[in-house]
Gaussian input, Z-matrix of N, CA and C with variables (Angstrom, degrees):
# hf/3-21g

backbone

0 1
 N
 C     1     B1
 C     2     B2     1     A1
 N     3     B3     2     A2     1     D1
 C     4     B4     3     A3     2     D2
 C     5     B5     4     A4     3     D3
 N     6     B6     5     A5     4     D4
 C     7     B7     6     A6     5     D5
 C     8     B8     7     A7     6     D6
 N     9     B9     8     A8     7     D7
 C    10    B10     9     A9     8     D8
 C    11    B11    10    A10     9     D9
 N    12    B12    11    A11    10    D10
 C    13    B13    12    A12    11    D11
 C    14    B14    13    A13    12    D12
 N    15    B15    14    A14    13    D13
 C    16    B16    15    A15    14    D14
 C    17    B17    16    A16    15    D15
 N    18    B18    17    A17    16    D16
 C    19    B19    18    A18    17    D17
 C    20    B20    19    A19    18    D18
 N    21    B21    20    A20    19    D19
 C    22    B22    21    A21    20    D20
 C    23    B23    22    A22    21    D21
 N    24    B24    23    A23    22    D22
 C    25    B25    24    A24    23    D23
 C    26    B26    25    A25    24    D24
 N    27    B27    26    A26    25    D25
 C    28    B28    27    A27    26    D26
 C    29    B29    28    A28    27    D27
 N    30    B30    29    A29    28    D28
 C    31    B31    30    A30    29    D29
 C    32    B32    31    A31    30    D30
 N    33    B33    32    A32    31    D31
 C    34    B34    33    A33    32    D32
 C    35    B35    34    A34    33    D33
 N    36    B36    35    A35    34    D34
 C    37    B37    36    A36    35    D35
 C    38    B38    37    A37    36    D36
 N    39    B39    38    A38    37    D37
 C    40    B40    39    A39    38    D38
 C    41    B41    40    A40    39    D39
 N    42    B42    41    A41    40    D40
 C    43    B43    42    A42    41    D41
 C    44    B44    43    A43    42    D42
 N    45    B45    44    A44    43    D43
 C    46    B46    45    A45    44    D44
 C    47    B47    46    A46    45    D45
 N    48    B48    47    A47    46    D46
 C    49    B49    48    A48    47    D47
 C    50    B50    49    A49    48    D48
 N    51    B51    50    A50    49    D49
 C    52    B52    51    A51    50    D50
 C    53    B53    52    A52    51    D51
 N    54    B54    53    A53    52    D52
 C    55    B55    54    A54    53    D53
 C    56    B56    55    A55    54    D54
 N    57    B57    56    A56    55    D55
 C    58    B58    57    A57    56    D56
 C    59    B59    58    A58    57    D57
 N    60    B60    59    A59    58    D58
 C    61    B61    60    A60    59    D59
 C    62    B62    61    A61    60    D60
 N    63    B63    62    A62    61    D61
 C    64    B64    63    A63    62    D62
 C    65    B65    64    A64    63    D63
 N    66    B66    65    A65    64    D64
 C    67    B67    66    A66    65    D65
 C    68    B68    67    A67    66    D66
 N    69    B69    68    A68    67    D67
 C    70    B70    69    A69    68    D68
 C    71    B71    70    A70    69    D69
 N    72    B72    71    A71    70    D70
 C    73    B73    72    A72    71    D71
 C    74    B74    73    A73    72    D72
 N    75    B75    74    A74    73    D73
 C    76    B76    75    A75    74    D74
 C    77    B77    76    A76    75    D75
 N    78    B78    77    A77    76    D76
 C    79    B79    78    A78    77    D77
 C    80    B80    79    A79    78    D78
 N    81    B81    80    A80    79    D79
 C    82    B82    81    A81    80    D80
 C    83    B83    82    A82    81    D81
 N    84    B84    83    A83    82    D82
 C    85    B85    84    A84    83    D83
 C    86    B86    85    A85    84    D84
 N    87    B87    86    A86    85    D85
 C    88    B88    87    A87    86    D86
 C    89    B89    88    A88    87    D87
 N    90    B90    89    A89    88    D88
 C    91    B91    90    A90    89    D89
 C    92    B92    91    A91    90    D90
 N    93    B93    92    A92    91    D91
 C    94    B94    93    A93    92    D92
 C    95    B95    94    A94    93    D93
 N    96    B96    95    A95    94    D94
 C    97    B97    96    A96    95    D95
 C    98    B98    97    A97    96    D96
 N    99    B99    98    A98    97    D97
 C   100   B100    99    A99    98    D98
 C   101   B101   100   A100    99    D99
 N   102   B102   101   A101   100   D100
 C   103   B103   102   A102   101   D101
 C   104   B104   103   A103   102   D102
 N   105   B105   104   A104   103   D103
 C   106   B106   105   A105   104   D104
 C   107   B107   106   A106   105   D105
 N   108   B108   107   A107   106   D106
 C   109   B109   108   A108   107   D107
 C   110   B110   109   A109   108   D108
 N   111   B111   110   A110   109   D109
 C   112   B112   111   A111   110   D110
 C   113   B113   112   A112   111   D111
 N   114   B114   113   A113   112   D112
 C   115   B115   114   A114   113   D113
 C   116   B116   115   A115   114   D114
 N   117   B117   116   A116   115   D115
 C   118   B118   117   A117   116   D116
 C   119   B119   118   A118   117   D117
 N   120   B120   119   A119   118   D118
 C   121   B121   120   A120   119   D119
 C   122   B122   121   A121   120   D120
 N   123   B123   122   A122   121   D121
 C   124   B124   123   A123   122   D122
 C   125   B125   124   A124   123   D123
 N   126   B126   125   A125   124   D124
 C   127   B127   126   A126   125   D125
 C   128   B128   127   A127   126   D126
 N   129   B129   128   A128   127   D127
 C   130   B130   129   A129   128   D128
 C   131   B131   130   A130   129   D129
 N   132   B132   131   A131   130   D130
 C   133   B133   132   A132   131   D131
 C   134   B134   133   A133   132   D132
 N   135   B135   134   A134   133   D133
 C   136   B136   135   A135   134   D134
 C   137   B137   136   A136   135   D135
 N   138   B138   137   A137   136   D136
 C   139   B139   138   A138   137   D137
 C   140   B140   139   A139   138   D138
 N   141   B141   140   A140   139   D139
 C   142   B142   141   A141   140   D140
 C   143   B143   142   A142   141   D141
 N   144   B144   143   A143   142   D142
 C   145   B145   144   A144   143   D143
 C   146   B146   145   A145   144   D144
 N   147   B147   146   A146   145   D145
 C   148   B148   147   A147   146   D146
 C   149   B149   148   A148   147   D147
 N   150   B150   149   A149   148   D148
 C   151   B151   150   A150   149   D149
 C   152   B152   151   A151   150   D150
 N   153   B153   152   A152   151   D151
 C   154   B154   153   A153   152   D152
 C   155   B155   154   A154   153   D153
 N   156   B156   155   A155   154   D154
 C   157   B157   156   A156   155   D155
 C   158   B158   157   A157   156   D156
 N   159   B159   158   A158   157   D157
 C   160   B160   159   A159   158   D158
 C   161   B161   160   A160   159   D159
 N   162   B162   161   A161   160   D160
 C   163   B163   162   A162   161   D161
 C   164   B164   163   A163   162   D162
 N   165   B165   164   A164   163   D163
 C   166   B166   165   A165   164   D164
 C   167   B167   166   A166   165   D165
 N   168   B168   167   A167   166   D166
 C   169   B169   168   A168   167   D167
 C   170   B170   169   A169   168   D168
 N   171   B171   170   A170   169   D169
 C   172   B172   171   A171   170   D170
 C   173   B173   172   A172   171   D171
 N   174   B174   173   A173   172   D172
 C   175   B175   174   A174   173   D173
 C   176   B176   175   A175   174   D174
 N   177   B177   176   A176   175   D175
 C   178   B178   177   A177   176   D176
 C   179   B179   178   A178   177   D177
 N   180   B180   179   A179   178   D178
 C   181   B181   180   A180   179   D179
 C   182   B182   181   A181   180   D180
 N   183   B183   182   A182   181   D181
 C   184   B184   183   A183   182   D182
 C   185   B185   184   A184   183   D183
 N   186   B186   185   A185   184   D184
 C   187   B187   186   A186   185   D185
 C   188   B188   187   A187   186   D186
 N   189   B189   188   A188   187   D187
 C   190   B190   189   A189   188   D188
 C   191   B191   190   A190   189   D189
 N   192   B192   191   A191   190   D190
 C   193   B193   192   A192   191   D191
 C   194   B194   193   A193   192   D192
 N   195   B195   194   A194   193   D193
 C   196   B196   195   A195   194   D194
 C   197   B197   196   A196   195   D195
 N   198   B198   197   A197   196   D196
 C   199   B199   198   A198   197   D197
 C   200   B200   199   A199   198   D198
 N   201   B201   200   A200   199   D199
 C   202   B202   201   A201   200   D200
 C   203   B203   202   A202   201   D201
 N   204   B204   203   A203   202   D202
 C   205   B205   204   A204   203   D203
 C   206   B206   205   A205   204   D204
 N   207   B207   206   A206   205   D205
 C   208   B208   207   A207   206   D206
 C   209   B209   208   A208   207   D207
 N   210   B210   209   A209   208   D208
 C   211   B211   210   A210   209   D209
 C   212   B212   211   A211   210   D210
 N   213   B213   212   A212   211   D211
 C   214   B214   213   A213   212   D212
 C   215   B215   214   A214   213   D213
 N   216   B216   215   A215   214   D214
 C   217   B217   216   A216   215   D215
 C   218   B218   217   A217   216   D216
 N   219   B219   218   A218   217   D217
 C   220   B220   219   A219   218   D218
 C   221   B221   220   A220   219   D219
 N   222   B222   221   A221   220   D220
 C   223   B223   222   A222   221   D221
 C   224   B224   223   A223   222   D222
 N   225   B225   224   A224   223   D223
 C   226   B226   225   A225   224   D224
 C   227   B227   226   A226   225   D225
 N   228   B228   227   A227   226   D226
 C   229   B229   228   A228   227   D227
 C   230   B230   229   A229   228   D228
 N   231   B231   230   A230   229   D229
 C   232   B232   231   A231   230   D230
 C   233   B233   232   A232   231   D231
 N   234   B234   233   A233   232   D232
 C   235   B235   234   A234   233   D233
 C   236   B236   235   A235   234   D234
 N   237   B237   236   A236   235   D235
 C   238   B238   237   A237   236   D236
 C   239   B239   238   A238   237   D237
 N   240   B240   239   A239   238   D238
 C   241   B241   240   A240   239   D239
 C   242   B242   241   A241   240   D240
 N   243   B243   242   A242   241   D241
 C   244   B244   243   A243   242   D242
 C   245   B245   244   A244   243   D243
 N   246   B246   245   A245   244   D244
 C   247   B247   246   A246   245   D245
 C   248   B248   247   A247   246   D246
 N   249   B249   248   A248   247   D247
 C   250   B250   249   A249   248   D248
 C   251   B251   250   A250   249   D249
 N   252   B252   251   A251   250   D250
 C   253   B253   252   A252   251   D251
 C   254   B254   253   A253   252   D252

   B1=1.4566
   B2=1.5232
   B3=1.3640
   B4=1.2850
   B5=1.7553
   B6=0.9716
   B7=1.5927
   B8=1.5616
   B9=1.3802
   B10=1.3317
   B11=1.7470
   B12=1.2723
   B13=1.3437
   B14=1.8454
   B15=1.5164
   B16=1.5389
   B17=0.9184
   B18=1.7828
   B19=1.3629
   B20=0.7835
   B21=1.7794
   B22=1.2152
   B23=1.5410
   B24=1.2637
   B25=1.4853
   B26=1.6489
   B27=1.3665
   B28=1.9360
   B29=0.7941
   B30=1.6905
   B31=1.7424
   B32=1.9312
   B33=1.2429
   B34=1.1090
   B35=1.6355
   B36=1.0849
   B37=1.4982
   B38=1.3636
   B39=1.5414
   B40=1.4891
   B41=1.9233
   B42=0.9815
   B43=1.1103
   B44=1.8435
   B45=1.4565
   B46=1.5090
   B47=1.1884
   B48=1.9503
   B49=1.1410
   B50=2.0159
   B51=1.5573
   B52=1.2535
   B53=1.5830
   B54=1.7825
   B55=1.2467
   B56=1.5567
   B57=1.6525
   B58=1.6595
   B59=1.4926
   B60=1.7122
   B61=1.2635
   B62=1.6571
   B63=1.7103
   B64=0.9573
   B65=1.8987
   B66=1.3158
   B67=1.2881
   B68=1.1407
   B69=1.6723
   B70=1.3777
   B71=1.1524
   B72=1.3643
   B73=1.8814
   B74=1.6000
   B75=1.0427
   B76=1.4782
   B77=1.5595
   B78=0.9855
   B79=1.5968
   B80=1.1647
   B81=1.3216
   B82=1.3911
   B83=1.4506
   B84=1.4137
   B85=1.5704
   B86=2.0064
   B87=1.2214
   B88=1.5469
   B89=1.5253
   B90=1.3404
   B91=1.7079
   B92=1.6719
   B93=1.2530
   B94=1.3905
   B95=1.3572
   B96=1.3475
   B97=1.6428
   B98=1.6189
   B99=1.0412
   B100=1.5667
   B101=1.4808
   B102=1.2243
   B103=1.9532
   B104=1.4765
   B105=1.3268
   B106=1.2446
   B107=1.8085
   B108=1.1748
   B109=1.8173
   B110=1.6229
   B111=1.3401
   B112=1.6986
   B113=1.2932
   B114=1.6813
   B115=1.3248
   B116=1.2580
   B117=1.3956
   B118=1.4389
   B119=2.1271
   B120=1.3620
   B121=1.7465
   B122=1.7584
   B123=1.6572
   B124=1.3303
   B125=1.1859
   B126=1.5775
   B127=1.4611
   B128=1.7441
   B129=1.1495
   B130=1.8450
   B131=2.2723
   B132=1.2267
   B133=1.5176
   B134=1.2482
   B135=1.2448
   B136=1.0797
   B137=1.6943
   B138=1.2891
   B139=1.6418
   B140=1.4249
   B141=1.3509
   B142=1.6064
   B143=1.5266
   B144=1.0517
   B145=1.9117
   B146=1.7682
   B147=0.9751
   B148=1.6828
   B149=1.6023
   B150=1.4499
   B151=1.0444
   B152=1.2765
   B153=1.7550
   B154=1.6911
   B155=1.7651
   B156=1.2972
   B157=1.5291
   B158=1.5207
   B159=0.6015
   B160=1.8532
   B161=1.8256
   B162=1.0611
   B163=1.2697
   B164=2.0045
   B165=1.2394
   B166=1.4943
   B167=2.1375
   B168=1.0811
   B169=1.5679
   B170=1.3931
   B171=1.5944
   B172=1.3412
   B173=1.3275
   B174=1.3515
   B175=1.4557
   B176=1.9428
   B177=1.3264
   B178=1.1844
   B179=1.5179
   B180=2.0233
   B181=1.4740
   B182=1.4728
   B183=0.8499
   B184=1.8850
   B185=1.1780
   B186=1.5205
   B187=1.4688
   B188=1.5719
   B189=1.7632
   B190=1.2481
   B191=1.7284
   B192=1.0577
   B193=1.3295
   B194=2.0729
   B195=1.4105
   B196=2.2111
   B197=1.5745
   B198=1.5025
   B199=1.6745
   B200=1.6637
   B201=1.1275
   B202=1.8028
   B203=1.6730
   B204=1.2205
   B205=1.3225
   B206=1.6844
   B207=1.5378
   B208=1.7754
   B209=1.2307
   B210=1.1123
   B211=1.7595
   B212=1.3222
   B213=1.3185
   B214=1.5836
   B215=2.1046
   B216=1.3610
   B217=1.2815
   B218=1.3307
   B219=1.1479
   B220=1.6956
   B221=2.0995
   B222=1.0342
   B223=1.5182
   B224=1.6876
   B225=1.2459
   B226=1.4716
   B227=1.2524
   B228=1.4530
   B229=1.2180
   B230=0.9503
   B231=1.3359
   B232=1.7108
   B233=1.7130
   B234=1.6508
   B235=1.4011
   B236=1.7836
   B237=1.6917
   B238=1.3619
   B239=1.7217
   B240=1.2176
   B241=1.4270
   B242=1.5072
   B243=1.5095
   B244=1.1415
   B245=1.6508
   B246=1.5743
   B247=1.7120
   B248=1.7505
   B249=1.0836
   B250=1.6237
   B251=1.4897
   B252=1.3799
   B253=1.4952
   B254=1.6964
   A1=109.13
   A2=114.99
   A3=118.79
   A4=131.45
   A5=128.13
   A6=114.88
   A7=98.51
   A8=125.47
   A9=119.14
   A10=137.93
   A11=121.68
   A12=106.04
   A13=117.26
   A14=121.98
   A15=106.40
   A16=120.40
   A17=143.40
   A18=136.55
   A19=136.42
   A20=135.94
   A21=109.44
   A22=162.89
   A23=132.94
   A24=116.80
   A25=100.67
   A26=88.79
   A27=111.06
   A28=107.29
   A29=116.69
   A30=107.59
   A31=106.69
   A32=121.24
   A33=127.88
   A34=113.49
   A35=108.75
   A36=103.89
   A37=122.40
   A38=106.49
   A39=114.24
   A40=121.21
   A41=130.63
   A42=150.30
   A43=97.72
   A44=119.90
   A45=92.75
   A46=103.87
   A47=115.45
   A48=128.91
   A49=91.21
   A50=115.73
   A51=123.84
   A52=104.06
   A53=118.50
   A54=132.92
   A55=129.67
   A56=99.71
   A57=114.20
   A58=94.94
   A59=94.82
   A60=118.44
   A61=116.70
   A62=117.60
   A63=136.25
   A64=97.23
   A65=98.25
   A66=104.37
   A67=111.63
   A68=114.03
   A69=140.19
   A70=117.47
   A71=115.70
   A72=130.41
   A73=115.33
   A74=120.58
   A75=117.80
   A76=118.89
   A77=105.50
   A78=93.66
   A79=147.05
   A80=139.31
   A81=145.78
   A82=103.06
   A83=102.16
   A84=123.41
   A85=93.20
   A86=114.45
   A87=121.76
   A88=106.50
   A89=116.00
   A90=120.55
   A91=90.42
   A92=118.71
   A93=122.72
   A94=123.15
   A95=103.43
   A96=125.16
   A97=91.55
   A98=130.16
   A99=126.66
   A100=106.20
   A101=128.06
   A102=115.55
   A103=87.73
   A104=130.19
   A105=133.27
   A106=121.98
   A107=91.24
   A108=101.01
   A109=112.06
   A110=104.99
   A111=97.73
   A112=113.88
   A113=121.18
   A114=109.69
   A115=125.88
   A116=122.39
   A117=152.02
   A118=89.69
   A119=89.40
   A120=107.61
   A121=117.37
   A122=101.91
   A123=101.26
   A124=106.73
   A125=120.19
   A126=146.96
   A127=122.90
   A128=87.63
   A129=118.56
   A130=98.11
   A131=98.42
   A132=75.27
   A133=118.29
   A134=101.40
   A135=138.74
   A136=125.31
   A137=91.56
   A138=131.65
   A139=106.70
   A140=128.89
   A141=129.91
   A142=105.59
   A143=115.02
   A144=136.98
   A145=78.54
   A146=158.39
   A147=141.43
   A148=94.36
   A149=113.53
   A150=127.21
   A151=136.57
   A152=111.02
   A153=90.96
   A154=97.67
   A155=99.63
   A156=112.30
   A157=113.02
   A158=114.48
   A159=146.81
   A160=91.82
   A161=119.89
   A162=142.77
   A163=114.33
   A164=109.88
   A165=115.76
   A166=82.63
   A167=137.97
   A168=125.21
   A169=108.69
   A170=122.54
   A171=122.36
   A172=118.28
   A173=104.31
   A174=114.49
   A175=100.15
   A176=115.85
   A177=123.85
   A178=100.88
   A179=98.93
   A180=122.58
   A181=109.09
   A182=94.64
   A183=93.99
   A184=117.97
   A185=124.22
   A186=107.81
   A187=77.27
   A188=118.36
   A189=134.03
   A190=140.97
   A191=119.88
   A192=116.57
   A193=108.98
   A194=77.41
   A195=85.65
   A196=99.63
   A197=117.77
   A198=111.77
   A199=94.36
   A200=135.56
   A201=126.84
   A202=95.72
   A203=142.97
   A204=119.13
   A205=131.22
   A206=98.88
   A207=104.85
   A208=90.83
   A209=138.05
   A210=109.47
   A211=115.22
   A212=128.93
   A213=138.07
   A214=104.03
   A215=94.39
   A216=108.97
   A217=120.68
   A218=119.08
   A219=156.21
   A220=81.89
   A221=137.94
   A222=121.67
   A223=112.17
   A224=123.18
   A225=103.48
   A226=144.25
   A227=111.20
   A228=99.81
   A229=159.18
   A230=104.60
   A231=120.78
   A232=91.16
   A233=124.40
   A234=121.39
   A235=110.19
   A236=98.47
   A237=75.88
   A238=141.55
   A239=110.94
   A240=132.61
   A241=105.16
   A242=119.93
   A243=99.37
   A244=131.22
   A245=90.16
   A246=95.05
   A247=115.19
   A248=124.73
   A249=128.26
   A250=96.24
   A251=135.15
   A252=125.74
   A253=105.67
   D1=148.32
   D2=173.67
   D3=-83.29
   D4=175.92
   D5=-178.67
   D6=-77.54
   D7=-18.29
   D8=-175.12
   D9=-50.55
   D10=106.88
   D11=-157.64
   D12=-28.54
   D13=151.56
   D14=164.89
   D15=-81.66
   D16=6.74
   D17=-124.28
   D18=20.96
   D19=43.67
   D20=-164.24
   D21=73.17
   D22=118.82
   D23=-163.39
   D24=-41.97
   D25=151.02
   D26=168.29
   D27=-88.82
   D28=-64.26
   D29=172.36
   D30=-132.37
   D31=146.39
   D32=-165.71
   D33=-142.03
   D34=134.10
   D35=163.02
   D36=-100.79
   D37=155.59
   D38=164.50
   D39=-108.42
   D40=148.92
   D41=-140.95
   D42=-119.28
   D43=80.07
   D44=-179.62
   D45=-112.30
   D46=156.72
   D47=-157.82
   D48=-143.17
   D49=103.92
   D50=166.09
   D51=52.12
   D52=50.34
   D53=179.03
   D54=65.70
   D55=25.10
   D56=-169.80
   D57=-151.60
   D58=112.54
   D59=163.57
   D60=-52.83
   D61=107.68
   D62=-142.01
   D63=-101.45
   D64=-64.97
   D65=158.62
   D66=-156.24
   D67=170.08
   D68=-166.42
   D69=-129.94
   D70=126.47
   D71=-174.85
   D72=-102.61
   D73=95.05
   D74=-170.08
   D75=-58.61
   D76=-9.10
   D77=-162.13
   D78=43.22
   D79=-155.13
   D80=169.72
   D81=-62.96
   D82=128.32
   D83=-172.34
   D84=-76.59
   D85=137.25
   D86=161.44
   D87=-37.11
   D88=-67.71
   D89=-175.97
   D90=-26.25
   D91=-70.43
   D92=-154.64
   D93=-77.95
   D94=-8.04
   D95=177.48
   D96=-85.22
   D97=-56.63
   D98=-179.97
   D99=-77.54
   D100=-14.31
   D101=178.59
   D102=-69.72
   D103=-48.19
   D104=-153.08
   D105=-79.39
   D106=-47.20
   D107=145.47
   D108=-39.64
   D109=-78.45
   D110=-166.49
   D111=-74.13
   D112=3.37
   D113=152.09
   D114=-78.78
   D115=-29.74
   D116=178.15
   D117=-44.99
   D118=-63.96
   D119=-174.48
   D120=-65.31
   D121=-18.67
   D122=179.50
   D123=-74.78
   D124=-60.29
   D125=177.43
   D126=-36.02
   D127=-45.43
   D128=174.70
   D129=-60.09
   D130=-49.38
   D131=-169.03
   D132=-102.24
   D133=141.78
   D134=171.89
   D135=-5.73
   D136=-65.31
   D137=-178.87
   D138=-99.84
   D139=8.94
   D140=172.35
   D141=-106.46
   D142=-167.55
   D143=-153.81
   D144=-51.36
   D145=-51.40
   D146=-148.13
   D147=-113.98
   D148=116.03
   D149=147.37
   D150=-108.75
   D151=-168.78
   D152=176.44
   D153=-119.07
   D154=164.16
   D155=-159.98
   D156=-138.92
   D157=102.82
   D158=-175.00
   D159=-35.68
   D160=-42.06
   D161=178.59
   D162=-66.25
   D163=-74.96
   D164=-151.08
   D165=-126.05
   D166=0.61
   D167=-174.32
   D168=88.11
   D169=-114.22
   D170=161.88
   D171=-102.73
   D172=139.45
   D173=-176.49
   D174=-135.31
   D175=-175.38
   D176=160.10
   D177=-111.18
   D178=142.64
   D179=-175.07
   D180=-94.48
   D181=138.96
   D182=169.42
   D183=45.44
   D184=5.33
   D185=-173.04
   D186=-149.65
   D187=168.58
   D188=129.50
   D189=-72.90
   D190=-160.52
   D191=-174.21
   D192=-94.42
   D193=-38.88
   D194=166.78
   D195=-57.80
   D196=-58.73
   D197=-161.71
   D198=-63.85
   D199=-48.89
   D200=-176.39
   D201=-63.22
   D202=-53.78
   D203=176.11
   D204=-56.51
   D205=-26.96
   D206=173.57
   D207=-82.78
   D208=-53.15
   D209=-170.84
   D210=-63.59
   D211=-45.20
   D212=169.99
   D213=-28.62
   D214=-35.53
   D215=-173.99
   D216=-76.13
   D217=-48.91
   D218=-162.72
   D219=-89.49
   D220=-58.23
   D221=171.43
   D222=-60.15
   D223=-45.27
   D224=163.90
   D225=-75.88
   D226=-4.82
   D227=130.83
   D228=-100.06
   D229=12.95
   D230=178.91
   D231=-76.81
   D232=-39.41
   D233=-171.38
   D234=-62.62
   D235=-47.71
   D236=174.77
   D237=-68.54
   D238=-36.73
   D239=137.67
   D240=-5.82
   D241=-73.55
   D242=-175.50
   D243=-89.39
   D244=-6.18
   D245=167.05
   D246=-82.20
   D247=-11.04
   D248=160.37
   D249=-67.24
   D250=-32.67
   D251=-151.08
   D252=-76.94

């Protein structure tokens, strides 16, 4: 993980006990709610990191599966970045 803030839970529950939030489950941090989106979006096209290959069917091009997860990464934080802006 990077020093970059995560934003915060994405989605979280609260825990109530006789009208007093007892405890709270953070969940999936935003950072990782959006790495996972634009991996969702990397994966999805066509013409991105998974192609097809005359050879083996689908494979990944020019990149591995670490380089599509650091970039997946490297786009959420460019998103949060610009949602602080």
């Amino acid at each position: 993980m990077s020093d970059t803030h995560d934003g915060g839970p994405a989605f979280f529950t609260q825990h109530l006990e006789g009208g007093w939030t007892r405890e709270t489950t953070p969940g999936l941090s935003i950072r990782d709610y959006f790495a996972a989106k634009a991996m969702q979006g990397l994966m999805a096209n066509p013409g991105g990191p998974i192609q097809a290959s005359g050879m083996s069917g689908w494979s990944f091009t020019n990149c591995d599966k670490n380089d599509v997860a650091e970039l997946a990464f490297v786009i959420a934080d460019a998103m949060l970045k610009a949602r602080s802006a």
